[in-house]
PDBQT receptor file of N, H, CA, C and O in Angstrom, charges set to zero:
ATOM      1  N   UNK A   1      -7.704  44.144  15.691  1.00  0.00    +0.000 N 
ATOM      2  CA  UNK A   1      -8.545  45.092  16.387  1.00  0.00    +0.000 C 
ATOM      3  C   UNK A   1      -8.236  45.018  17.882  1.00  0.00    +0.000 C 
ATOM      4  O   UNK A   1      -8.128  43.878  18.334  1.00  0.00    +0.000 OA
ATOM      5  N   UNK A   2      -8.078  46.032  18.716  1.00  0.00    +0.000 N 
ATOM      6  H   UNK A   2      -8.167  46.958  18.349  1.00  0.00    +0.000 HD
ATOM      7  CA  UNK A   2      -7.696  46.402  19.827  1.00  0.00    +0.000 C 
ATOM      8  C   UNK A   2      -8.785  45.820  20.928  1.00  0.00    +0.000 C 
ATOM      9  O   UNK A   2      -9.864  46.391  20.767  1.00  0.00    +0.000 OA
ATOM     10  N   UNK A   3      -8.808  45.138  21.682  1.00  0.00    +0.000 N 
ATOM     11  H   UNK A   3      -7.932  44.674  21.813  1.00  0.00    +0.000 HD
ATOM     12  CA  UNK A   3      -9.860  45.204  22.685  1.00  0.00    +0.000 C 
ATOM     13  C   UNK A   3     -10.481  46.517  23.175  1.00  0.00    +0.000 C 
ATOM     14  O   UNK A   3      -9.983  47.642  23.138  1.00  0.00    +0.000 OA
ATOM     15  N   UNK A   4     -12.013  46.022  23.775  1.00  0.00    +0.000 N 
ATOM     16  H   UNK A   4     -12.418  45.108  23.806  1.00  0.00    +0.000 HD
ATOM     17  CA  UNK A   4     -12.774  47.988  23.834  1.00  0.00    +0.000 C 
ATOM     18  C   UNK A   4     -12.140  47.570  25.324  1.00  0.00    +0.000 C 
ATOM     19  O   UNK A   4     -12.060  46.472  25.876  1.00  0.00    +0.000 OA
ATOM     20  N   UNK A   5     -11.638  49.171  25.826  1.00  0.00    +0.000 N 
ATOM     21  H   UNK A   5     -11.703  50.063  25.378  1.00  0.00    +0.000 HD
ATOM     22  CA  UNK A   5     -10.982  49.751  26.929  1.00  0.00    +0.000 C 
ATOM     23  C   UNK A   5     -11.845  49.869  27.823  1.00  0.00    +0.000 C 
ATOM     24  O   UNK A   5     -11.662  49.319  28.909  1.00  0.00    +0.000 OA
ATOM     25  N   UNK A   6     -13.034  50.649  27.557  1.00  0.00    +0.000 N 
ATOM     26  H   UNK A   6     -13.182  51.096  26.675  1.00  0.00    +0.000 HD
ATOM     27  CA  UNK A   6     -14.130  50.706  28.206  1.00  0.00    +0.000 C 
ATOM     28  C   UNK A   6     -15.506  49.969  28.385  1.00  0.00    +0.000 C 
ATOM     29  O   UNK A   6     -16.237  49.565  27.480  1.00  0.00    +0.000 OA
ATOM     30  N   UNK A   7     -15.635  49.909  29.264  1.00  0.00    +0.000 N 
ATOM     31  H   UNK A   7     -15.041  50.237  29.999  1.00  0.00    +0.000 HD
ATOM     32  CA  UNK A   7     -16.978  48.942  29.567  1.00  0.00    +0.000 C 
ATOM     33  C   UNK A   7     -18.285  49.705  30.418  1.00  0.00    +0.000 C 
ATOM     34  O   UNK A   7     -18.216  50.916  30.628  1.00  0.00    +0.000 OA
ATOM     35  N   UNK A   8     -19.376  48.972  30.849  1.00  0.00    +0.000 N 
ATOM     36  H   UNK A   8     -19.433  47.988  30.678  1.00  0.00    +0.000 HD
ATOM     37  CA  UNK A   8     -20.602  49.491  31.739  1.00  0.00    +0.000 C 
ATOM     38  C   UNK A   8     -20.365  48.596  33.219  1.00  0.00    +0.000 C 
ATOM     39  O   UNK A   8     -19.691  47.583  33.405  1.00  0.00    +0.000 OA
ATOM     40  N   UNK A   9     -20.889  49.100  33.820  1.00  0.00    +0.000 N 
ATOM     41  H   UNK A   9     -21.437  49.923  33.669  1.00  0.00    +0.000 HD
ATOM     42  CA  UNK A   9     -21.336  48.928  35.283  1.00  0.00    +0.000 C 
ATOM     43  C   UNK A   9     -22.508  49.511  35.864  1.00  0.00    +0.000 C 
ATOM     44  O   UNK A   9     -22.892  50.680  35.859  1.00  0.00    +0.000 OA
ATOM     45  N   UNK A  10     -22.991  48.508  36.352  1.00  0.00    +0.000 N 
ATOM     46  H   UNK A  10     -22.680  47.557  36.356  1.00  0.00    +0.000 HD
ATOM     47  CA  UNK A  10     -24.501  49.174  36.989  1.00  0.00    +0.000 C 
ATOM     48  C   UNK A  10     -24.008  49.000  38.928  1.00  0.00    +0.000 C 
ATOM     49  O   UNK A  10     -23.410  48.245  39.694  1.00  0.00    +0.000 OA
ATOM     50  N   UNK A  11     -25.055  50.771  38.892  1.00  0.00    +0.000 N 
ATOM     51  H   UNK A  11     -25.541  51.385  38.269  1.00  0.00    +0.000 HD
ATOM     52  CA  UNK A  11     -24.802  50.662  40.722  1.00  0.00    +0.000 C 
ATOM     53  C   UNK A  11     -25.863  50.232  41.221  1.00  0.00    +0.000 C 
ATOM     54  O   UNK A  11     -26.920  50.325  40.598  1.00  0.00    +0.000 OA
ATOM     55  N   UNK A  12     -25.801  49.747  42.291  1.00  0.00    +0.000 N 
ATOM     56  H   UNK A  12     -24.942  49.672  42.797  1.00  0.00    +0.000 HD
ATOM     57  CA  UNK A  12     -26.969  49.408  43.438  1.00  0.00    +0.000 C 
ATOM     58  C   UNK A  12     -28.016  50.267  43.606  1.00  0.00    +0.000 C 
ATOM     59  O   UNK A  12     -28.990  49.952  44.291  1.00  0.00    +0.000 OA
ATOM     60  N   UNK A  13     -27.912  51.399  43.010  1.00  0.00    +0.000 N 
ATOM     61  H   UNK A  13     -27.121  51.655  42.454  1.00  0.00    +0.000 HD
ATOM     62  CA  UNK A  13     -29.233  52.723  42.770  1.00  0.00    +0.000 C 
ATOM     63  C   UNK A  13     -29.652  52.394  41.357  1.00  0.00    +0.000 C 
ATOM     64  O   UNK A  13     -30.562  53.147  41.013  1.00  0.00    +0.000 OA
ATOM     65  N   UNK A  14     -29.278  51.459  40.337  1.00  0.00    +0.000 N 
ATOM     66  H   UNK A  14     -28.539  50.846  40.617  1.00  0.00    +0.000 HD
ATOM     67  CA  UNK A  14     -29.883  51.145  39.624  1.00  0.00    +0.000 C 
ATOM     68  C   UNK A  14     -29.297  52.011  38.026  1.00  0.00    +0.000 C 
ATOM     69  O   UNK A  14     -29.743  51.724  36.915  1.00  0.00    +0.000 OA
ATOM     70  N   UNK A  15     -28.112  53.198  38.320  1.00  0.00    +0.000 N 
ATOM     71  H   UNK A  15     -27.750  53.431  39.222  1.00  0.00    +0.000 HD
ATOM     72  CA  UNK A  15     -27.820  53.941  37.498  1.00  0.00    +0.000 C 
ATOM     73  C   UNK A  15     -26.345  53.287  36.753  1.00  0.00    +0.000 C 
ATOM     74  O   UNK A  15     -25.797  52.312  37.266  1.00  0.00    +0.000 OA
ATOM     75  N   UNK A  16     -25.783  53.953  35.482  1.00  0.00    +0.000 N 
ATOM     76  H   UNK A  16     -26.229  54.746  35.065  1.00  0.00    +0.000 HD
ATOM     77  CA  UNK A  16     -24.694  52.700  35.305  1.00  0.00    +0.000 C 
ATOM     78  C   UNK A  16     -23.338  54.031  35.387  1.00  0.00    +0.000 C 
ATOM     79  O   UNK A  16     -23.382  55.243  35.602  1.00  0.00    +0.000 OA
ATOM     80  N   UNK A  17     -22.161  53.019  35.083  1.00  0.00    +0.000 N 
ATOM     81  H   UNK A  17     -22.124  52.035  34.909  1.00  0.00    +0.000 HD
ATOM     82  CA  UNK A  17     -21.149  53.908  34.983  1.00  0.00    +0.000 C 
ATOM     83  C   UNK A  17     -20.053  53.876  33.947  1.00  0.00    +0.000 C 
ATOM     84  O   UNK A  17     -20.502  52.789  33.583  1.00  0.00    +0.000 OA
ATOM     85  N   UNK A  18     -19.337  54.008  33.378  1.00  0.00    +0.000 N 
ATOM     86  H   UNK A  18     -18.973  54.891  33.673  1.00  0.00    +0.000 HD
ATOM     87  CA  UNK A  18     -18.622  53.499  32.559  1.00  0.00    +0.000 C 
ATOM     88  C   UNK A  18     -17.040  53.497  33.240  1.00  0.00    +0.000 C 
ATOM     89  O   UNK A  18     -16.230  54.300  33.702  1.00  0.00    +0.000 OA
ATOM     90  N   UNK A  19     -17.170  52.107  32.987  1.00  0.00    +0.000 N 
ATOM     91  H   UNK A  19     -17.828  51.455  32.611  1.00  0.00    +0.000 HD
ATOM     92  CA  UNK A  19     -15.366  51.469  33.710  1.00  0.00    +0.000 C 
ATOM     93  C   UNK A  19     -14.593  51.454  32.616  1.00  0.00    +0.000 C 
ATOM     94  O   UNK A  19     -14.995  50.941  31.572  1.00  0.00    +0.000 OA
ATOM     95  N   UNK A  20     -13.146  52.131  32.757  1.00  0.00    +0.000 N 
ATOM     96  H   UNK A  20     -12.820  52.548  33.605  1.00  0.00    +0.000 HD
ATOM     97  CA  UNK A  20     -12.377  51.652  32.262  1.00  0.00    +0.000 C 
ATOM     98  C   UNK A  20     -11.421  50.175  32.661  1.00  0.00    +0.000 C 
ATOM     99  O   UNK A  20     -10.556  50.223  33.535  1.00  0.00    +0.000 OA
ATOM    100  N   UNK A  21     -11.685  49.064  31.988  1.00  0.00    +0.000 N 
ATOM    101  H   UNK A  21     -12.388  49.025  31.277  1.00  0.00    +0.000 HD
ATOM    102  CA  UNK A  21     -11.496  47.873  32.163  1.00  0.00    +0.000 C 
ATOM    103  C   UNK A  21     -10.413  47.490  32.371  1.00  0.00    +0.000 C 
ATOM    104  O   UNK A  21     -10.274  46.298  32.645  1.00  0.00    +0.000 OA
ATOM    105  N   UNK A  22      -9.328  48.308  32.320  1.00  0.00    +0.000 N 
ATOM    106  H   UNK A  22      -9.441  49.277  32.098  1.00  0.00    +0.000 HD
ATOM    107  CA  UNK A  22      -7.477  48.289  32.408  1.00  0.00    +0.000 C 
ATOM    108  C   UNK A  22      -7.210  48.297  33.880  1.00  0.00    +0.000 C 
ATOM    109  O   UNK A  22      -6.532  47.496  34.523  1.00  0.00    +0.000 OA
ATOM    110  N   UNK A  23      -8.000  49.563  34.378  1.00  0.00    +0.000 N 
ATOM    111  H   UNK A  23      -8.550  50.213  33.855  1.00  0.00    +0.000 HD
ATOM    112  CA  UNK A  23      -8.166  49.970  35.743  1.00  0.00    +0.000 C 
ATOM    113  C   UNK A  23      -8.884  49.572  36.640  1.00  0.00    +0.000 C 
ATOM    114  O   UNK A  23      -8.824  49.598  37.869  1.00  0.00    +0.000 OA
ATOM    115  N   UNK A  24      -9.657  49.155  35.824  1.00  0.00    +0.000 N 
ATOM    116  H   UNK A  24      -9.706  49.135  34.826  1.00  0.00    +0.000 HD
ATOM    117  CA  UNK A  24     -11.366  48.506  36.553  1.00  0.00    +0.000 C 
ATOM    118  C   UNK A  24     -11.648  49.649  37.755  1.00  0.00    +0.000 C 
ATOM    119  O   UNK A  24     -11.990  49.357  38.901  1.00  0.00    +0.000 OA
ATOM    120  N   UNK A  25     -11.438  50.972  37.263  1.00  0.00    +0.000 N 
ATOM    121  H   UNK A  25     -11.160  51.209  36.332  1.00  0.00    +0.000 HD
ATOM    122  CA  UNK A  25     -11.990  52.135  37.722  1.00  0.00    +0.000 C 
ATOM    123  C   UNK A  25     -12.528  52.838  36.705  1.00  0.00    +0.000 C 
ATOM    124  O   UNK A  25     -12.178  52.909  35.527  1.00  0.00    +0.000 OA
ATOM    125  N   UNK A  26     -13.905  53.634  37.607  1.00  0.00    +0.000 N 
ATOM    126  H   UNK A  26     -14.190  53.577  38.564  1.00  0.00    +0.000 HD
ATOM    127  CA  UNK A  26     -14.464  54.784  36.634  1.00  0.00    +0.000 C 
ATOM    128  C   UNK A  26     -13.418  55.666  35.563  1.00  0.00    +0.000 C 
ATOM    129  O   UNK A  26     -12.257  55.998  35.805  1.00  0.00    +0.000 OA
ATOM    130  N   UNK A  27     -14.090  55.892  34.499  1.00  0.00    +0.000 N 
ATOM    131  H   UNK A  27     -15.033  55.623  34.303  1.00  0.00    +0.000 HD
ATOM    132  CA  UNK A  27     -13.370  56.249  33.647  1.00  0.00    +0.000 C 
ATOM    133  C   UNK A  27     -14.158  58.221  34.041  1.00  0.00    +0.000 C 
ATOM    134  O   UNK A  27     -15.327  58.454  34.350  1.00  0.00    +0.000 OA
ATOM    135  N   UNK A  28     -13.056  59.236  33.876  1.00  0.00    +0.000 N 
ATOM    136  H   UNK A  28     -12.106  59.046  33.624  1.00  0.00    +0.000 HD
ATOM    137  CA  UNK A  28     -13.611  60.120  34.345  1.00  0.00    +0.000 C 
ATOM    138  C   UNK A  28     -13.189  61.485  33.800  1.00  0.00    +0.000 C 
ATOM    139  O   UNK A  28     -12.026  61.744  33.493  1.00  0.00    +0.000 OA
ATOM    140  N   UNK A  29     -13.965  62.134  33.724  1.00  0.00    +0.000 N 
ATOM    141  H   UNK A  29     -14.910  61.924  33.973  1.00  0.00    +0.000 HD
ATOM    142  CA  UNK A  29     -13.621  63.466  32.855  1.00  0.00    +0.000 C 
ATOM    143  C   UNK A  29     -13.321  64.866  33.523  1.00  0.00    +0.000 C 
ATOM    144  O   UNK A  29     -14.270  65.308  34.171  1.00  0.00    +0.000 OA
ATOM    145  N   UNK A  30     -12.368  65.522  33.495  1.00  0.00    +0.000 N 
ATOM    146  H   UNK A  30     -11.597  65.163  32.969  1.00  0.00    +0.000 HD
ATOM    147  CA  UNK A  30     -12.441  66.260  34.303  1.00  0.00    +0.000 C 
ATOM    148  C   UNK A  30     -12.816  66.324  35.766  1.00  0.00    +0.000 C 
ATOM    149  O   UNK A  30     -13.848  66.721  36.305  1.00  0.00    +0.000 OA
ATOM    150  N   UNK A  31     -11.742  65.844  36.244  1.00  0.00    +0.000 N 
ATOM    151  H   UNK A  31     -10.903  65.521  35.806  1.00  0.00    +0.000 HD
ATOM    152  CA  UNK A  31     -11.682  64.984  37.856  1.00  0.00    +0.000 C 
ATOM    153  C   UNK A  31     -12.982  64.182  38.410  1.00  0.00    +0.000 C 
ATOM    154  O   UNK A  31     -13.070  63.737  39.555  1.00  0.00    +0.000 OA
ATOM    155  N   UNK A  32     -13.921  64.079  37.460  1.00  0.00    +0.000 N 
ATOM    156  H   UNK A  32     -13.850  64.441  36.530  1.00  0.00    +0.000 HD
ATOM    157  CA  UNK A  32     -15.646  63.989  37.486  1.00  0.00    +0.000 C 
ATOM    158  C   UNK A  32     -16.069  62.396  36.930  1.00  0.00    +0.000 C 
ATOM    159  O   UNK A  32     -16.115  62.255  35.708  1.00  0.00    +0.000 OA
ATOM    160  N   UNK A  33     -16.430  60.999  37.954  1.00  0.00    +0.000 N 
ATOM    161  H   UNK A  33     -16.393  61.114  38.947  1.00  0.00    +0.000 HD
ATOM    162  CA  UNK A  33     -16.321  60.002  37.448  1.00  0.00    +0.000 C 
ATOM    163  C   UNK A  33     -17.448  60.241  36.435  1.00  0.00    +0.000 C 
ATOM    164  O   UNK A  33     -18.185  61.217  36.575  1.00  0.00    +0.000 OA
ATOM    165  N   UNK A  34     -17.659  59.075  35.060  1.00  0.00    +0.000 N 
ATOM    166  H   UNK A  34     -17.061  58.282  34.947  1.00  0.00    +0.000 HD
ATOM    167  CA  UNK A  34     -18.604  59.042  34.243  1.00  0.00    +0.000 C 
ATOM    168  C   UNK A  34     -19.344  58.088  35.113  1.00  0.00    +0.000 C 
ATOM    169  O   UNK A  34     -18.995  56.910  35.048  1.00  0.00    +0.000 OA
ATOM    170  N   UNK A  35     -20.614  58.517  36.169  1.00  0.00    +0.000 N 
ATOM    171  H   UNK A  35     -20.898  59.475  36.222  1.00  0.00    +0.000 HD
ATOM    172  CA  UNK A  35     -21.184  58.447  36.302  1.00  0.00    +0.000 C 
ATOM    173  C   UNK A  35     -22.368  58.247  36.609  1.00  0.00    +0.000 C 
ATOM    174  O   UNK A  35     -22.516  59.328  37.179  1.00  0.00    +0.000 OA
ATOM    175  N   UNK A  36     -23.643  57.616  36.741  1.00  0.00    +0.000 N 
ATOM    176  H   UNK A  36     -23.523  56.738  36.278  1.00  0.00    +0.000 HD
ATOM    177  CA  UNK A  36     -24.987  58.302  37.440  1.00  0.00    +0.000 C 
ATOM    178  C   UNK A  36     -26.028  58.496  35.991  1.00  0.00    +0.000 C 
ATOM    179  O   UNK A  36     -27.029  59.213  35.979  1.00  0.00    +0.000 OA
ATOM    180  N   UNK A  37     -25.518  57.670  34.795  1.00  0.00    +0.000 N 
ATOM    181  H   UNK A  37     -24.705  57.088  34.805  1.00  0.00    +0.000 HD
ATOM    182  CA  UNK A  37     -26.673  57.887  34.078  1.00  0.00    +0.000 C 
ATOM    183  C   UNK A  37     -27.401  56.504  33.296  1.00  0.00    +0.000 C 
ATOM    184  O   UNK A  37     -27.043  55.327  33.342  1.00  0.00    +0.000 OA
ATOM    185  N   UNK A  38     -28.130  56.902  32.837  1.00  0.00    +0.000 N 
ATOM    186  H   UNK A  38     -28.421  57.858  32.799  1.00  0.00    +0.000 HD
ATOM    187  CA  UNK A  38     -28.554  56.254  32.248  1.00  0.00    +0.000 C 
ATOM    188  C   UNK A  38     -28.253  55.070  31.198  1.00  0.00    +0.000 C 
ATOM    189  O   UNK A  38     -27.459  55.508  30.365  1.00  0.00    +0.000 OA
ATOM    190  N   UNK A  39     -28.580  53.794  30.946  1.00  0.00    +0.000 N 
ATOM    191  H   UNK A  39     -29.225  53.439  31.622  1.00  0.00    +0.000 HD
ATOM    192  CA  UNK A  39     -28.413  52.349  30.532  1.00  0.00    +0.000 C 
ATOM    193  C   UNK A  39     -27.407  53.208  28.627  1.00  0.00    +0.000 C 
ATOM    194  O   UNK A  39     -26.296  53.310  28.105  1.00  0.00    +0.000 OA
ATOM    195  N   UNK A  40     -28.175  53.396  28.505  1.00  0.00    +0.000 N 
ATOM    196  H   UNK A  40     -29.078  53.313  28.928  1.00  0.00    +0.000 HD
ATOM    197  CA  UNK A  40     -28.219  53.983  26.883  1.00  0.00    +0.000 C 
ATOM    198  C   UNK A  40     -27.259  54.868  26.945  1.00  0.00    +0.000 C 
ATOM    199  O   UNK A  40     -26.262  54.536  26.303  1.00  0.00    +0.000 OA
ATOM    200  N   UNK A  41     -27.164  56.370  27.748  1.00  0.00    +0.000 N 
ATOM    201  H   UNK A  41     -27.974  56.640  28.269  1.00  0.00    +0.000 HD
ATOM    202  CA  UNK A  41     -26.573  57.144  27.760  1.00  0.00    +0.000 C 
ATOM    203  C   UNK A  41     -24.852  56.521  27.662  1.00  0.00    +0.000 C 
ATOM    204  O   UNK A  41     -24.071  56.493  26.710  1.00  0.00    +0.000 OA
ATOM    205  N   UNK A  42     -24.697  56.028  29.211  1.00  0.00    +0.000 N 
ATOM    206  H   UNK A  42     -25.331  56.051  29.984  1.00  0.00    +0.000 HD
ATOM    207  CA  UNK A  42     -23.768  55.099  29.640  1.00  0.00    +0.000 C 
ATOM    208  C   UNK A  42     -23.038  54.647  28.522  1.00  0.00    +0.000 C 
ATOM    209  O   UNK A  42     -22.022  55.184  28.080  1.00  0.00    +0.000 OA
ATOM    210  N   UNK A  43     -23.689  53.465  28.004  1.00  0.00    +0.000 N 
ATOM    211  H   UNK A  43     -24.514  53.028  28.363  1.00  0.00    +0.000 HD
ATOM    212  CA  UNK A  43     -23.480  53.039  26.703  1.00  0.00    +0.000 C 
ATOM    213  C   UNK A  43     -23.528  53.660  25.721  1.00  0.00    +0.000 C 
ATOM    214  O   UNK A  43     -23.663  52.836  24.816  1.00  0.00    +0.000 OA
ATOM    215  N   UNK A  44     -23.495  54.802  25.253  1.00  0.00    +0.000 N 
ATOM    216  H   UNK A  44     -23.385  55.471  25.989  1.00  0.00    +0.000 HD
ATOM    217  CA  UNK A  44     -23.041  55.785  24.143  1.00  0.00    +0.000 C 
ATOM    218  C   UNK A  44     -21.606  56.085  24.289  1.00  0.00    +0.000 C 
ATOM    219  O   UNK A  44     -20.801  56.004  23.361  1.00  0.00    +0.000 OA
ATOM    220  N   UNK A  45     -21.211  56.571  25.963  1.00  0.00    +0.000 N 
ATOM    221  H   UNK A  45     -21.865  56.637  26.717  1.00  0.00    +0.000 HD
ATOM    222  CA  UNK A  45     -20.473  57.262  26.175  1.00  0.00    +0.000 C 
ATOM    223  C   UNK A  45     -18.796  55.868  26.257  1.00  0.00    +0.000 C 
ATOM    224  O   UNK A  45     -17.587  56.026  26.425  1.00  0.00    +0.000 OA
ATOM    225  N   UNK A  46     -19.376  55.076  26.110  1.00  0.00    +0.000 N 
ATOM    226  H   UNK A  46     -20.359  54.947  25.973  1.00  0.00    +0.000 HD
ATOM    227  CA  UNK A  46     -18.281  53.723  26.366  1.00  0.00    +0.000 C 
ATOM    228  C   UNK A  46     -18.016  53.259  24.860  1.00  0.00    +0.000 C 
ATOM    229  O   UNK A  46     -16.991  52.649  24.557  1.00  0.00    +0.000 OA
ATOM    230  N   UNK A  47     -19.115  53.623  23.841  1.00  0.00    +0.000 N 
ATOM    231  H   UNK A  47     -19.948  54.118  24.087  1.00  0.00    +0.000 HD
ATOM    232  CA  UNK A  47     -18.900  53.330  22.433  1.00  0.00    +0.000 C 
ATOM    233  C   UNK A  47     -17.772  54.528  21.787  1.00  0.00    +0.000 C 
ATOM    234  O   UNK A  47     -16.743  54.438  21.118  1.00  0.00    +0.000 OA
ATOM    235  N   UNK A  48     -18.436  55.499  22.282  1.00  0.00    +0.000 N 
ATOM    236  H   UNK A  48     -19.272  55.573  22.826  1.00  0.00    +0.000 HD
ATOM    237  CA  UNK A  48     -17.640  56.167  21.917  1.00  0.00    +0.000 C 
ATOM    238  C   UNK A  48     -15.939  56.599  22.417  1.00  0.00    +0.000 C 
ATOM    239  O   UNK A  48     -15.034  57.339  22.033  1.00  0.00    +0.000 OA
ATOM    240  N   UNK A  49     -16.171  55.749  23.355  1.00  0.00    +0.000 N 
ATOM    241  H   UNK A  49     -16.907  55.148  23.667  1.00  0.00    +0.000 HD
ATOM    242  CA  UNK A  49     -14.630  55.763  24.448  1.00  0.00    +0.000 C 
ATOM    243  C   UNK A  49     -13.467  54.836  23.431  1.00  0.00    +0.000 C 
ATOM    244  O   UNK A  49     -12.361  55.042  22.932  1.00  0.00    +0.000 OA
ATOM    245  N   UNK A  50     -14.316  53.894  23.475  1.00  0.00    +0.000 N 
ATOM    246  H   UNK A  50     -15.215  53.727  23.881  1.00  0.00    +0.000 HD
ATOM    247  CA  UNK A  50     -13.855  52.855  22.713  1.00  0.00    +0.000 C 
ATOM    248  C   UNK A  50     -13.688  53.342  21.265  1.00  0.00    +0.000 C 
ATOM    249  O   UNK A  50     -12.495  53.319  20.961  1.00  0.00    +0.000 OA
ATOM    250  N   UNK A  51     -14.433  53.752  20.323  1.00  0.00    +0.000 N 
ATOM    251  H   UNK A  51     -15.402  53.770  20.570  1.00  0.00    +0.000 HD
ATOM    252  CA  UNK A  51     -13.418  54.055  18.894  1.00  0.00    +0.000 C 
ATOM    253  C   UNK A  51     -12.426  54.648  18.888  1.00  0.00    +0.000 C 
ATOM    254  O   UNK A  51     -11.488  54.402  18.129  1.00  0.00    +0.000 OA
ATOM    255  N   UNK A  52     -12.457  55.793  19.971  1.00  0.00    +0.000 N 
ATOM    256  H   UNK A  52     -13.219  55.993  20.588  1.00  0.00    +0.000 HD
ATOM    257  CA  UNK A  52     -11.274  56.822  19.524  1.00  0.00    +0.000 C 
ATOM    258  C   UNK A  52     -10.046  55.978  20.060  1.00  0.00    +0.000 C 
ATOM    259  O   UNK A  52      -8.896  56.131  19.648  1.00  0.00    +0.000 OA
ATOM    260  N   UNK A  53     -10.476  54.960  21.145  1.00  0.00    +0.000 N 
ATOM    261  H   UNK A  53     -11.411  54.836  21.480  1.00  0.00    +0.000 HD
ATOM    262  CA  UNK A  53      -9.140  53.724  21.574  1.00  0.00    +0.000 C 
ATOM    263  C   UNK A  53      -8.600  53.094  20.774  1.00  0.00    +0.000 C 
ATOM    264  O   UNK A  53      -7.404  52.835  20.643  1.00  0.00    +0.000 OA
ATOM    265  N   UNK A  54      -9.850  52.686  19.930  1.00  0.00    +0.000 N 
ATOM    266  H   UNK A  54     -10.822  52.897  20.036  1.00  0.00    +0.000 HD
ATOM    267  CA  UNK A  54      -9.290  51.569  18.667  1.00  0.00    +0.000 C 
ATOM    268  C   UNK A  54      -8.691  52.629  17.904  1.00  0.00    +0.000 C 
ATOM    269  O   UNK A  54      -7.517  52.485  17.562  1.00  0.00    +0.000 OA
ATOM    270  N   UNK A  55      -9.193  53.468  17.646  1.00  0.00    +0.000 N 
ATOM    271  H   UNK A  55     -10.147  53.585  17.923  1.00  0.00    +0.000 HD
ATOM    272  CA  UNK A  55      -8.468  54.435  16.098  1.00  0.00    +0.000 C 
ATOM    273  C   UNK A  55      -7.158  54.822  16.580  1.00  0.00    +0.000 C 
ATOM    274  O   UNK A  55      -6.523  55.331  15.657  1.00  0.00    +0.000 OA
ATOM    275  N   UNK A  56      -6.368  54.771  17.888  1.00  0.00    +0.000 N 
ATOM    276  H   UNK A  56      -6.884  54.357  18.638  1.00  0.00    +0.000 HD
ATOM    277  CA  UNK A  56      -5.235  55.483  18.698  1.00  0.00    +0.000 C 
ATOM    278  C   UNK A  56      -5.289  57.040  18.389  1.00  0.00    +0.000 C 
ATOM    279  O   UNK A  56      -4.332  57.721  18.023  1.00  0.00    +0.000 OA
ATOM    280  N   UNK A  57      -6.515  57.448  18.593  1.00  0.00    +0.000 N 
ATOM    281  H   UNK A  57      -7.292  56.894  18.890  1.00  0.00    +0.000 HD
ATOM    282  CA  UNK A  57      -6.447  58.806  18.987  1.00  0.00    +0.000 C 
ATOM    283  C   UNK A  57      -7.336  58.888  20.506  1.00  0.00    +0.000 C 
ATOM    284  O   UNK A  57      -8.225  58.169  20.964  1.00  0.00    +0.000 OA
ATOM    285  N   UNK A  58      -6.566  60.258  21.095  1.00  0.00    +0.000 N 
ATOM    286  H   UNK A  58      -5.844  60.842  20.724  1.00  0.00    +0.000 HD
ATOM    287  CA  UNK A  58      -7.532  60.630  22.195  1.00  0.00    +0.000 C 
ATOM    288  C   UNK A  58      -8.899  61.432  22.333  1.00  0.00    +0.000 C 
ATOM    289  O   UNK A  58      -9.269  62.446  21.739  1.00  0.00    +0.000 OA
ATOM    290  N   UNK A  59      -9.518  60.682  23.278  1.00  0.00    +0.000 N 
ATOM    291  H   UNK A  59      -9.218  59.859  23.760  1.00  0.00    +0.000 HD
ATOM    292  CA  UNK A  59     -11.090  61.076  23.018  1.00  0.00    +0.000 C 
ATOM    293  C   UNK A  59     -11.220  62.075  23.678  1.00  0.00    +0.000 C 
ATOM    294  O   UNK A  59     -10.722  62.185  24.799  1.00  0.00    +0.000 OA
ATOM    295  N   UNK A  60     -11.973  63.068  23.056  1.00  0.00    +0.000 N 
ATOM    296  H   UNK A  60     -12.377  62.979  22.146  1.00  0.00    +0.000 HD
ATOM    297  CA  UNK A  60     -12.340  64.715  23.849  1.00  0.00    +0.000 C 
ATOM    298  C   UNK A  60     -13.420  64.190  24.742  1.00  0.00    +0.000 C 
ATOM    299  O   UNK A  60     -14.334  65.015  24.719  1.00  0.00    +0.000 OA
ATOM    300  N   UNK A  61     -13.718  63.179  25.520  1.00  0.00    +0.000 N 
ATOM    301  H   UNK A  61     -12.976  62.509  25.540  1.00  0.00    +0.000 HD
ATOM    302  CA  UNK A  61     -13.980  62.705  26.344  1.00  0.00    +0.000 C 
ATOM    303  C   UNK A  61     -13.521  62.803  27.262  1.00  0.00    +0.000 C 
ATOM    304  O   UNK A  61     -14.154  63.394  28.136  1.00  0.00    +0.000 OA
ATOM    305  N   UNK A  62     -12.347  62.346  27.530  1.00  0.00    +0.000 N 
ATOM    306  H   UNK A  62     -11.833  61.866  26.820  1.00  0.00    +0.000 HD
ATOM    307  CA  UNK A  62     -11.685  62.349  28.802  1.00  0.00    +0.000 C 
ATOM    308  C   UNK A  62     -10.457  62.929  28.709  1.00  0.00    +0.000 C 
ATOM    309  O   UNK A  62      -9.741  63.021  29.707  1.00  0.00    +0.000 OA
TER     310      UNK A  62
């Protein structure tokens, strides 16, 4: 099994972001970093970053 690519980060405003951990930069969609949301949200959006990594397909995510 592949290590997950993506990870969370929380900002100093208290909101999180999702890092890609290769880069240890925001992971970002349409020139648009992921983000400014929420603990849960955040973490949906990094679970789901992560299967389509492990499965070696690309995520209509980013």
């Amino acid at each position: 099994m592949k290590e997950p690519r993506y990870g969370l980060q929380q900002e100093k405003n208290g909101s999180w972001t999702v890092i890609d951990l290769i880069t240890r930069l925001p992971a970002a969609t349409d020139g648009r970093d992921l983000a400014g949301f929420e603990q849960d949200d955040a973490r949906d959006i990094a679970d789901a970053l992560n299967r389509d990594h492990q499965a070696g397909r690309k995520s209509t995510l980013i």
